[in-house]
N, C-alpha and C positions, 0 to 999 in steps of 0.2 A: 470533511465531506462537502462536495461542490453543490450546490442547487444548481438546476438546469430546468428551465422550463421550453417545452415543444408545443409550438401551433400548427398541426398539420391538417389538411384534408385534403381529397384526391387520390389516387389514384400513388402519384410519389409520394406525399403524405405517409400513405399508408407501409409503401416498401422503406420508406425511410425510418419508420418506428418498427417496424422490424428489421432491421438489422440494427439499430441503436440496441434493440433486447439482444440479441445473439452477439452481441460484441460485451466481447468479459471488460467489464473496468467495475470495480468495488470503491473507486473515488467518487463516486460520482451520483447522486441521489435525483432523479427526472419526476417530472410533474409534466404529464400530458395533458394536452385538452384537444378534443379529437367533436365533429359535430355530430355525430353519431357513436355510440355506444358499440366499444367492439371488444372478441374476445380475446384476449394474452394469456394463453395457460402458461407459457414459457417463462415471461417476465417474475421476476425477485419480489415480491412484494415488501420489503425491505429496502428498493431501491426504488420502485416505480411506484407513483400514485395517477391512476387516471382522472381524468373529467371531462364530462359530456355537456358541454353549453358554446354559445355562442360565443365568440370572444371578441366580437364586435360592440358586444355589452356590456360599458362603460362598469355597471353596479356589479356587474358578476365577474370581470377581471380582475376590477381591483380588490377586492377581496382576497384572491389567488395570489397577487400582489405584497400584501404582507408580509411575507416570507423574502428572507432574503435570497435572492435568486442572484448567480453571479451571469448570465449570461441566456439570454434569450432567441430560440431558433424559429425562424417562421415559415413554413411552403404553404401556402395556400392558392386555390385558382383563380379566386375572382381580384383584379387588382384595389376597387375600391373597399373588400374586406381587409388588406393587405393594410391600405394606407390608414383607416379605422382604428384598425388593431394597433398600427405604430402610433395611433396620436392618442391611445388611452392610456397603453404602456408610457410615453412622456408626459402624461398629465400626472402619474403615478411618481415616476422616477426620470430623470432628465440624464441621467450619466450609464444606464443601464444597458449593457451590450447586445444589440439586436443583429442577430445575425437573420438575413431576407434571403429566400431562391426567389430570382427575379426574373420572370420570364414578360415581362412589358417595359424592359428602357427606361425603368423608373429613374428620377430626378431623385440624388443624396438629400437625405433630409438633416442630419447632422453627422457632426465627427463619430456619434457614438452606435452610428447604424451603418453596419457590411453588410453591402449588395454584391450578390452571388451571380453576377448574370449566365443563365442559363442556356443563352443562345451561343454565348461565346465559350460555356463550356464544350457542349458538345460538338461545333463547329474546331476549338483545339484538338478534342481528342479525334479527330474525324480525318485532320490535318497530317497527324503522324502516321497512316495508312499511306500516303504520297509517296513515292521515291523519291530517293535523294533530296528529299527535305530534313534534318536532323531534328531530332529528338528534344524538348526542352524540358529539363528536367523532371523529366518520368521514367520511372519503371529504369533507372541508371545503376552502374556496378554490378554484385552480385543478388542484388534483391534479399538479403538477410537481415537488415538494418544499419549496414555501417555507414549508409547517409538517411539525417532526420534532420525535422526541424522543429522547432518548439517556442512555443507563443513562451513568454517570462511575465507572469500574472504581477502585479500590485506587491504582494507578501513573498515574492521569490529573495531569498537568501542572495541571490546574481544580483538585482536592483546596485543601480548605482556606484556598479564595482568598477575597475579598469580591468581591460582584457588580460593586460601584461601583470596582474597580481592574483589570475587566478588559472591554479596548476595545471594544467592539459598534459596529463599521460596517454598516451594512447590513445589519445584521442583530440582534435582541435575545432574551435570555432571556426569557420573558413568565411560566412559573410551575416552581414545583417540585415533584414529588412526593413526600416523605419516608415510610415505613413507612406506605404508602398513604393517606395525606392530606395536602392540596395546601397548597401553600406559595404567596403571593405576594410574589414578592423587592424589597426594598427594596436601595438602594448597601450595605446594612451586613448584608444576609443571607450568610452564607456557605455554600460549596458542600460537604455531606461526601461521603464513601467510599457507593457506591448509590444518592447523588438519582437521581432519572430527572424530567432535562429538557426543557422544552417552547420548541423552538427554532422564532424566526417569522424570516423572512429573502429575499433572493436563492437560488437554487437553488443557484446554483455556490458561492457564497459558505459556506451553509451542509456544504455535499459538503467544504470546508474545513477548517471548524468543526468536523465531527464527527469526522475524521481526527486533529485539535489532539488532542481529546477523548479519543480512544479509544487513540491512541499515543504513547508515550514517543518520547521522540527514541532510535537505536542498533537500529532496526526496518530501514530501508534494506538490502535491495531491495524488504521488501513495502511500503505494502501491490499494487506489481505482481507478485511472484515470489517464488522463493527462491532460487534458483540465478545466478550468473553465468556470463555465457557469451560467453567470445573467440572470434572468427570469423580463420578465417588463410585466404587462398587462395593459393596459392606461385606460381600464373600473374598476381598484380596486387600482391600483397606485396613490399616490395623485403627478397631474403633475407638481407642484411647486417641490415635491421631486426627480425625474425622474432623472433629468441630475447630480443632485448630488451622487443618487445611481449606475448612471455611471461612474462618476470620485473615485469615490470608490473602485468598482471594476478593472477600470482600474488601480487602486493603489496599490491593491492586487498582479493582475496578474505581477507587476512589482518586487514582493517582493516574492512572490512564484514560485520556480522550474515549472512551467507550461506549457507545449508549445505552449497552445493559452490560447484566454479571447473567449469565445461567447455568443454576447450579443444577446437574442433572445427576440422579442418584437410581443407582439399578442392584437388584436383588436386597430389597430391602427386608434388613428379616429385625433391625433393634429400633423398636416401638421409641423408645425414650431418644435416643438419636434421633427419630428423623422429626420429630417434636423441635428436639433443639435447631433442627436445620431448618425446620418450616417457621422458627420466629424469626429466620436472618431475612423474611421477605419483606424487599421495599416495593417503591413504585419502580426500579431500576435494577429488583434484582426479582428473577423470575426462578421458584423452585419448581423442578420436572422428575416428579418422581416416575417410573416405568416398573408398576408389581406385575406385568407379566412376564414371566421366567424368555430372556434374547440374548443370545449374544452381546458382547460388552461391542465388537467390532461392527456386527449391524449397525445399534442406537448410535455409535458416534459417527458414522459415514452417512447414518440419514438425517442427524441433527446437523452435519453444516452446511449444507446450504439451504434446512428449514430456519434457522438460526444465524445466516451468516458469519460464522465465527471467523475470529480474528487472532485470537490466542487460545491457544487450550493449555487449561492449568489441569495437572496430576500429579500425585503421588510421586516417589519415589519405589513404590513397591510395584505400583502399576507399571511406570516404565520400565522397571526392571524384569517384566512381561517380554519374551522375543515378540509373541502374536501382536503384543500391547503397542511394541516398537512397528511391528510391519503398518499398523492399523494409522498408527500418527502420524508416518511416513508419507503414507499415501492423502492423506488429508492437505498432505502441501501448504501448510498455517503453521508459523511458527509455534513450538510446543515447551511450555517453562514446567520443569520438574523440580517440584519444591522438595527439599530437605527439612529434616527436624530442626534446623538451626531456625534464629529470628529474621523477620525481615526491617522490623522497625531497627534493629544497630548498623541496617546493612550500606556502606555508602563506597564499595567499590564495584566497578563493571570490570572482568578481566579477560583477556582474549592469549590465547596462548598461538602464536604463530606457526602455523605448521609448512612444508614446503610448495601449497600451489597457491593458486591468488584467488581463492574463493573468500576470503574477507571483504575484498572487494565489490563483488555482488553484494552482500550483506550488510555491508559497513553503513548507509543510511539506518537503516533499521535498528542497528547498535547505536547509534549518535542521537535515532529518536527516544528508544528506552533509557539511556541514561541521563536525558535530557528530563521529560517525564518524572524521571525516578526522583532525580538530583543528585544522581551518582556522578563520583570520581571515573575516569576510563583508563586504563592501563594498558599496554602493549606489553607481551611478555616474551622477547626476543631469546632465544637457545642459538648460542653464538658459534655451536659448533657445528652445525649442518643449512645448506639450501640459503647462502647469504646473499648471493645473488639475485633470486626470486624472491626472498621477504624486502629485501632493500624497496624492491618496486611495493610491496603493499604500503610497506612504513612511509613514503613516499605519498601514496593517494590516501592515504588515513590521514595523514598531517595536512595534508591539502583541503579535505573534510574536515578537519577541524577550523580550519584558517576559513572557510568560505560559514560557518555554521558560528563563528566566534566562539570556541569550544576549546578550554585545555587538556592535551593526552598526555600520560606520562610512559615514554620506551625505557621500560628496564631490560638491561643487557646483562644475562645470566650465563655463566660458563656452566652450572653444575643443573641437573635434572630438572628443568622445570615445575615436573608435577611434583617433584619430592620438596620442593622449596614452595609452592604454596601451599600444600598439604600441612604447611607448619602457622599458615595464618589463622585468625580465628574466624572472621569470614567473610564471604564474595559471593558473587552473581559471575559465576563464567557464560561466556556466548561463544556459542560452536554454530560453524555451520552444520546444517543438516544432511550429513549423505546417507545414501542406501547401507555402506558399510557401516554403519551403525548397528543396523539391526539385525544381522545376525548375533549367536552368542560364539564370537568368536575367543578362546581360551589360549588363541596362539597369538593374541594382540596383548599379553602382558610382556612377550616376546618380541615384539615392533616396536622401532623407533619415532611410529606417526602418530603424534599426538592427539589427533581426532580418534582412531581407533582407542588411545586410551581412556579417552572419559569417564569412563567409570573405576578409576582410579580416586577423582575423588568429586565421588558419587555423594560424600554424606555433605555437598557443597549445595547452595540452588545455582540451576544450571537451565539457559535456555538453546535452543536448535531451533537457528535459523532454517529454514527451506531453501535452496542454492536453484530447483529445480525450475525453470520458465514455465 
C-alpha cells in the first residue's frame, strides 16, 4: 500500500480531495491535511486519515512525517505558505516527491519537486477549442484505454530491464519520457527508476500491464483490499470443521501481506465453538460475531467495504450454496474455498487452461499468491481443443514469469485433465471467476469447458479470481 500525503486548501483544494475520495484505487492509503476541519462521509476510513493544522508548522509536520510517505501533493493559495510547506518537508526528507499546483511562476527548487503550472494548464486545454489546431495528446483513439502511461516507481519489476527482453503481446511500449524529454525506445533502450511510459494496447491487456508495473509481487490481497475475511455460519458449517477452517485462515493471514484476519461468524448457536474461536483473537485478527438472526448475504455485502476485504475465505459447503456463489460473485474480491485437505503439505499452484484468454487478466494475481505462498505454478495444457488461443496465454504467462523471475512448469496432457489431477494428493487450483459459475448447472458434467467443471474436484482448495473491471 502506497502512502500519499495531500496539502490542500481553497476552493481546488477542496474539489481535488473530493474526487481523490470518488476515484476507486484500494492501493493507495492518503493522509490529508486540510486548514479547516471538513466533512468526508464518503471517504474509506481504511484508506483516508484526516488532519486539521497548519502545515506551515515546522513541529506539527514533521511529526505527520514519520510515516513513510512515497509521494507528496500540494495546491495551496497563498504562495509563501506553498514555499514554507516545501522547505519543512526537505528539512524532513530531501528525496521525497513533492508534486506543487502552481499557479505563481514559481522557481524549481530541486530535482525532487514537480511543478504543476496551472496557468499553462488551462491556457492548453483552452487551445484545443481553436480550429484547425490539432489535438496533443488528449482525449486520442477510442477513449477505452488502449493508450496509457505509467510513471515505473523504484521497486517496479520493469527497473533496468531492456525493452527488447520484455514480451509485448498485444500490446507495445511506443515512447518514453525521461526528465521530460521523450525517448523513442529501440530493443536495447533501457527502462530506469521515473521513465513515465506511453503504453498503446488492448484495454484489458494493458489494466495488466500496468498492475506488472506498478507492483511488486508480496502485495496480495490488494490491489482488491487489505484485510482478510473468514465467513463461518454454524447453521451450514459442519462444526467438527469450524476451528480448523480457523487455523487455516489464521495461516493465511500470516503468509499474506494483509493487515488483518476478520473472522465473522453468524447464527451462532455452539457456546463451546465460539470460545474456541474468540481465543484465536490477536491484535491482527478481529472476531465479529452477529447473534442477530440476517441473512448470511446481507452481513457479507455490508462487511466489505466496512472491512475492506481483499480475500474472503469459506468453506467448501458454503460455496457449495448457489445463493452462497451469487453473493461472492457480486463482491468482486477474489474468493479461496478451502477443502478438508492440509494447507501446511501444500506447495503446488495449478491453473487448468481453458479456451479464452481470461488468465491473462488474472495472471498477476496468481504469480502474487504463489509468490506469497512459496508455491510451485503449473500450467495445465489439454492438447486436444482451442490450441491456438492457449498458445497466446502460455505465451503472456511465460513472459510473467520472465519479468517477475518466476519458474512455471506447462504440462501437456493428451487425456482429461481433471481426471489426471483428481489422482494427485494435493493443490491450490486458480479459476477465473465467471458468472457461470454460479448457477447450479447439472449439464456442465456434460461440457467440455473446464471452468464450468470445477466442481469436479471440489474436495481440492480452490481460489476464483474476479475477471470483472
Amino acid at each position: 500500500m502506497k502512502k500519499i500525503l495531500i496539502i490542500a486548501d481553497g476552493i481546488i483544494g477542496a474539489h481535488f480531495i473530493d474526487r481523490v475520495i470518488a476515484t476507486h484505487s484500494s492501493e493507495n492509503v492518503y493522509h490529508i491535511i486540510e486548514p479547516k476541519e471538513r466533512h468526508h462521509p464518503a471517504a474509506n476510513p481504511s484508506r483516508f486519515s484526516f488532519h486539521s493544522f497548519d502545515p506551515t508548522s515546522f513541529y506539527k509536520i514533521s511529526d505527520l512525517l514519520k510515516r513513510e510517505f512515497v509521494q507528496v501533493i500540494i495546491t495551496m493559495q497563498s504562495r509563501p505558505d506553498i514555499e514554507n510547506t516545501i522547505k519543512n518537508i526537505r528539512t524532513c526528507n530531501q528525496t521525497l516527491r513533492i508534486i506543487v499546483l502552481d499557479q505563481f511562476d514559481m522557481e524549481r527548487e530541486d530535482k525532487y519537486t514537480h511543478y504543476i503550472n496551472a496557468n499553462e494548464l488551462l491556457a492548453s486545454r483552452l487551445i484545443d477549442y481553436l480550429p484547425n489546431v490539432p489535438v496533443i495528446a488528449q482525449n486520442v483513439g477510442k477513449g477505452e484505454g488502449e493508450i496509457m502511461e505509467v510513471l515505473v516507481p523504484f521497486a517496479s519489476s520493469f527497473v533496468y530491464r531492456h525493452i527488447g527482453v520484455i514480451e509485448q503481446k498485444n500490446w507495445r511500449i511506443v515512447a518514453i519520457y525521461r526528465n521530460n524529454e521523450l525517448k523513442l525506445p529501440t530493443p536495447r533502450t533501457m527502462i530506469h527508476p521515473n521513465d513515465l511510459l506511453l503504453l498503446v494496447g488492448e484495454p484489458s491487456v494493458l489494466k495488466s500491464v500496468y498492475r506488472t508495473i506498478k507492483r511488486e509481487l508480496g502485495q496480495f490481497p490488494a490491489p482488491f483490499g487489505t484485510n482478510l475475511y473468514c465467513f463461518i455460519d454454524m447453521d451450514c458449517d459442519d462444526p467438527d470443521g469450524i476451528i480448523e477452517l480457523v487455523q487455516k485462515a489464521l495461516y493465511l493471514n500470516s503468509r499474506f501481506a494483509s493487515y488483518a484476519l476478520i473472522i465473522k461468524v453468524i447464527n451462532p448457536g455452539n457456546i463451546d465453538l465460539l470460545w474456541q474461536i474468540k481465543e484465536c483473537s490477536e491484535s491482527n485478527v478481529h472476531i465479529d460475531i452477529c447473534y442477530r438472526k440476517r441473512p448470511a448475504q446481507e452481513v457479507i455485502l455490508e462487511d466489505m467495504k466496512r472491512y475492506h476485504v481483499g480475500l474472503l475465505i469459506v468453506s467448501r459447503r458454503l460455496f457449495a450454496q448457489q445463493k452462497m456463489r451469487r453473493v461472492l460473485y457480486e463482491c468482486n474480491v477474489p474468493v479461496l474455498k478451502l477443502s478438508e485437505k492440509s494447507l501446511n503439505d501444500l506447495n503446488n499452484v495449478v491453473m487448468i487452461l481453458g479456451g479464452n484468454r481470461d488468465f491473462e487478466r488474472v495472471s498477476t494475481t496468481i504469480f502474487d499468491i504463489s509468490e506469497q505462498m512459496g508455491y510451485n505454478m503449473e500450467l495445465v495444457n489439454y492438447t486436444h481443443e482451442f490450441q491456438q488461443e492457449k498458445a497466446q496465454v502460455v505465451e503472456h504467462i511465460r513472459s510473467l514469469a520472465t519479468i517477475f523471475s518466476r519458474s512455471i512448469k506447462v504440462t501437456e496432457l493428451a487425456e482429461n485433465p481433471i481426471r489426471a489431477l483428481s489422482k494427485r494428493d494435493n493443490f491450490l487450483q486458480c479459476l477465473p471467476f465467471h458468472e457461470k459459475m454460479v448457477p447450479t448447472d447439472w449439464l456442465a458434467f456434460a461440457s467440455i469447458d473446464t471452468e464450468r467443471l470445477y466442481m469436479k474436484l471440489d474436495g481440492y482448495h480452490q481460489i476464483f479470481i474476479p475477471v470483472r473491471i
